[in-house]
N, C-alpha and C positions, 0 to 999 in steps of 0.2 A: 826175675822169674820168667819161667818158659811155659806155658803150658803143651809143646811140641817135645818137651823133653821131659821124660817119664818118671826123672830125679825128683821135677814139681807136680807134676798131671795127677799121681798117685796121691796126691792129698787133698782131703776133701778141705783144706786148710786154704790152698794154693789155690784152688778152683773158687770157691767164694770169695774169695778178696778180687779175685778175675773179675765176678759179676757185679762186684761195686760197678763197672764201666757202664754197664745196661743200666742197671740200679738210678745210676744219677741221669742216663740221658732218657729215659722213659721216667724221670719221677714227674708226677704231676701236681704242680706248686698252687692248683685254682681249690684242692679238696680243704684248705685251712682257710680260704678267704673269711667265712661266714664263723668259725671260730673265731678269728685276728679281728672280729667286729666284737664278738660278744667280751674277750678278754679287753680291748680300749673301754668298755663299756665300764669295767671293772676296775680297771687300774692295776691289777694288783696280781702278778704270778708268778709262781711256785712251781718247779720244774724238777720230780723227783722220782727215785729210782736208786738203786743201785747198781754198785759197779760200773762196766760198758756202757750200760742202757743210759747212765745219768752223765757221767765224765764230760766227753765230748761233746754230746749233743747238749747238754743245758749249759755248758762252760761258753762254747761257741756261740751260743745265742746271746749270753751274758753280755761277751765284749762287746759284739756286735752290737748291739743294744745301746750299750753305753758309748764305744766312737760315735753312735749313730746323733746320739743325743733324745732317744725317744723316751716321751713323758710317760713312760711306765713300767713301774718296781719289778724288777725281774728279779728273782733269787733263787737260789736250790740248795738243798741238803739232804743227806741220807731219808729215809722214809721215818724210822724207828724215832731219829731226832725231831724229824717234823710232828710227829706224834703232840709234841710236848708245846708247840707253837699255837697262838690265834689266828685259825685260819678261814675265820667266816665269813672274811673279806674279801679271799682270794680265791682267782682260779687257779684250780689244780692240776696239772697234767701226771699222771703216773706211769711211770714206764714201766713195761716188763714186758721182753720176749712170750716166755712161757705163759703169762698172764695169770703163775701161779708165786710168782716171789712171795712170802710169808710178807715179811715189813711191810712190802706196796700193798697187797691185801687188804691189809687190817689199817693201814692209814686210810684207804678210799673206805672201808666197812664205818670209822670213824669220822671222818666228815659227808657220810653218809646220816650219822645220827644226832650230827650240829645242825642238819638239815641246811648242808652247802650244794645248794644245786649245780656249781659249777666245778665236776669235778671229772675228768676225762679219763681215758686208758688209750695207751699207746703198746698197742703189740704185735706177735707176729702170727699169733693164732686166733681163730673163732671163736666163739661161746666157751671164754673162760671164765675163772670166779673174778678178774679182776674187771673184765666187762660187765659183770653181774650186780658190781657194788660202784659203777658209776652209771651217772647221767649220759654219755654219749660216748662212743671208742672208734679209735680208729685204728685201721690192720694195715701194717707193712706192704707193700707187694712183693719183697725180697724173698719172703717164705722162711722155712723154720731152718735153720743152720746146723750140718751134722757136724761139723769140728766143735770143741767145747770153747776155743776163744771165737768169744764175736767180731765178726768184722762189717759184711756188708750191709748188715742190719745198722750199725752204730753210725753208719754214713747217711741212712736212711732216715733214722732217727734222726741226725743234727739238720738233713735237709728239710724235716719235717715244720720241725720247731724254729729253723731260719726263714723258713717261706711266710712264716706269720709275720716275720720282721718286716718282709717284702713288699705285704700288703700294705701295715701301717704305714710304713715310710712311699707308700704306688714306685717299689721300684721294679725295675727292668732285669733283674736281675734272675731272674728265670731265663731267661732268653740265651744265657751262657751256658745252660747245662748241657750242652752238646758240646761247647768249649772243653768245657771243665772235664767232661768224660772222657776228651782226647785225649787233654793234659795226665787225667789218671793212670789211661794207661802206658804212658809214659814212664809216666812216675812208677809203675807197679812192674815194667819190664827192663829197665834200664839198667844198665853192669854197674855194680858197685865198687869202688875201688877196694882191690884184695886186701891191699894194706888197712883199711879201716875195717874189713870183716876181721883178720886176723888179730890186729886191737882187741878187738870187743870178745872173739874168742876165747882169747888170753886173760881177759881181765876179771879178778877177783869179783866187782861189781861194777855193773854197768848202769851209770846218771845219764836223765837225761835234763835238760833246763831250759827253761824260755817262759813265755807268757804264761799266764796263768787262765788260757783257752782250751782246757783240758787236751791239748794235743802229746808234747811230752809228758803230760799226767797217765792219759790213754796209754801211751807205748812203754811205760814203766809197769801197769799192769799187763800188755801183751806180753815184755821180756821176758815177765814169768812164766807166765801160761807159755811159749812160745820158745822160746830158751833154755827153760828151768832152771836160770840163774838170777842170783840178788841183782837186783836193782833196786834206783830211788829218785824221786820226781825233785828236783831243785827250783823251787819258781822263784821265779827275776833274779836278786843276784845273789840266794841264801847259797850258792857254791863257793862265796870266797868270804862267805860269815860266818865261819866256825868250824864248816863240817870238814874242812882241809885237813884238820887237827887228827881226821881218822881215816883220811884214804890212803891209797895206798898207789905206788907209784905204776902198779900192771892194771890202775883201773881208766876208764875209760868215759869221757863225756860228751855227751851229745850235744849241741846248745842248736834249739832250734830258733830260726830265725833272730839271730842274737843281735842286741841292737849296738848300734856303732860303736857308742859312747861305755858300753859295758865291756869289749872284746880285750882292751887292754890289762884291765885288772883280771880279766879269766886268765891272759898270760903270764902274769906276772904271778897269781899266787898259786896256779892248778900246774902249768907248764914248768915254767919258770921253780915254784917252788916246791910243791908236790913231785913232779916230775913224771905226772900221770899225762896219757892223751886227749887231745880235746879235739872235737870235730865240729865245726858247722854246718846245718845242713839250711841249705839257704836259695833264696832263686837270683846269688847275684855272686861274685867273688868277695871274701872276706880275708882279714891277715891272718884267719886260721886257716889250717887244711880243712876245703870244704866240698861237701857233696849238694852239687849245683841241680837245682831242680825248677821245672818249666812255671814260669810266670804265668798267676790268674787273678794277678790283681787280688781283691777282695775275699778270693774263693782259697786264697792262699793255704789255711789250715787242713782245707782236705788233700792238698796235693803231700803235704809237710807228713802228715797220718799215712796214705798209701805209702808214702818214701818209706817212712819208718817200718811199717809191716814187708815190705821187698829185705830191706836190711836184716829185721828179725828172722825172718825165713834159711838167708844163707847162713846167717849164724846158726841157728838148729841144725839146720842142715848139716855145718861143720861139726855139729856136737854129736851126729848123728843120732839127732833124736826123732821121733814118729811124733809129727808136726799136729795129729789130728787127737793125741789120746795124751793128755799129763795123767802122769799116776797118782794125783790126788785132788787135783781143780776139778771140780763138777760144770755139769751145762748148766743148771738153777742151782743158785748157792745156797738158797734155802728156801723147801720148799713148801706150801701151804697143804697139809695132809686131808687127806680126802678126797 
């Protein structure tokens, strides 16, 4: 992506994923300390939302979490499902851009009347109903996004819900978000090989596969909104356990950051036997054809997410579609009336 070249500049699509760059090197990781005290307090949280708002940023906290080894239950699920959960143990964070999602609503309206003090809103706007039905909220500095798929919000989100990690573990890991912003925009400007846009072009459905960090989870809901073609998210090695039996050989898979030990058997039954293509997108050289992307250590997943939304772009672009408007995906998927 360019924004000098009016191919990209003309989408409010291309210009917000640009401001992820500010986004991360101005975020300020000291505004969750005094939270990341109160949830150790607790033990116990619930990171939910739907869509964008939940994917990425609660996934990534997830792993994180767990390489980290810190002594507290992290979980997340739809809002509608938590509904049906005991949750008067835990704090809550609820995401929602609009601060009008239906589901997140009425789960914060509901542990509102369990009388669970610990229950937060994460959004991108002021005095909304989702602010009104929790204990304390906090507001993006990204602003409100005029394309319908989100993007710099969702980076801002996972940086949000990562900086709590920071505190409890006192790491230093703030200190790189000037790194990190470099590396993004790298990652968010850098030529793709033709041959992999034309792949993906071409291909009846586009997979993507790797951790289960909502990163290839994330870009499998972009590809639609973005694309406007099938995709589907493969986590760890569910691409060579079964679902081979229905692809088809003009499709296309992404494996992000695919681990060593796994690369061989993607060849042997996606390549090899499907005869479909398979790409890495990786920050190292692999035995697949791979799209190399700049090393941030630990911060790896948001360089892995920009990559993916640069890629999505040319492909729309090759579809010649209007990158900022799908003809049936909304900005709130569903929204709280009144």
């Amino acid at each position: 992506m360019n924004l000098r070249d009016q191919k990209y500049s003309k989408f409010a699509l291309v210009q917000e994923m640009m401001d992820t760059i500010d986004v991360v090197r101005k975020f300020n990781a000291d505004q969750t300390k005094n939270v990341a005290e109160e949830i150790q307090s607790v033990g116990k949280l619930l990171l939910t939302g739907e869509g964008s708002s939940r994917i990425f940023p609660a996934k990534n906290a997830i792993r994180k979490a767990l390489r980290a080894g810190i002594d507290i239950c992290i979980i997340t699920d739809g809002s509608r499902q938590a509904t049906q959960y005991d949750l008067s143990k835990y704090t809550v964070f609820c995401a929602s851009n609009s601060g009008r999602t239906k589901e997140v609503v009425l789960l914060a309206k509901q542990l509102g009347s369990i009388g669970n003090k610990y229950r937060y809103a994460l959004t991108a706007n002021e005095d909304t109903l989702l602010e009104k039905e929790c204990t304390k909220s906090f507001v993006l500095t990204c602003g409100w996004e005029q394309a319908v798929a989100a993007t710099k919000s969702v980076v801002e989100q996972a940086l949000f819900y990562e900086s709590i990690l920071w505190h409890l573990m006192n790491s230093k890991t703030a200190l790189r978000l000037q790194e990190l912003s470099s590396h993004l925009e790298t990652a968010l400007t850098m030529s793709i090989n033709p041959a992999f846009i034309k792949a993906a072009t071409n291909a009846t459905t586009i997979y993507f596969a790797g951790y289960n960090d909502g990163v290839a989870e994330e870009l499998t809901l972009k590809t639609n909104e973005i694309t406007r073609r099938k995709s589907d998210y493969l986590e760890g090695t569910y691409a060579v356990h079964g679902i081979e039996e229905v692809m088809d050989s003009s499709d296309v898979v992404f494996v992000i950051d695919p681990i060593e030990e796994e690369i061989q058997k993607f060849q042997e039954v996606l390549v090899d036997g499907v005869g479909l293509t398979v790409v890495a997108i990786a920050n190292r050289e692999t035995a697949l054809p791979t799209l190399i992307v700049p090393n941030a250590g630990e911060l790896m997943p948001y360089i892995y997410l920009c990559t993916g939304w640069n890629l999505l772009v040319e492909i729309g672009l090759a579809h010649g579609i209007n990158l900022d408007k799908p003809q049936r995906a909304r900005k709130v998927g569903n929204e709280f009336p009144g």
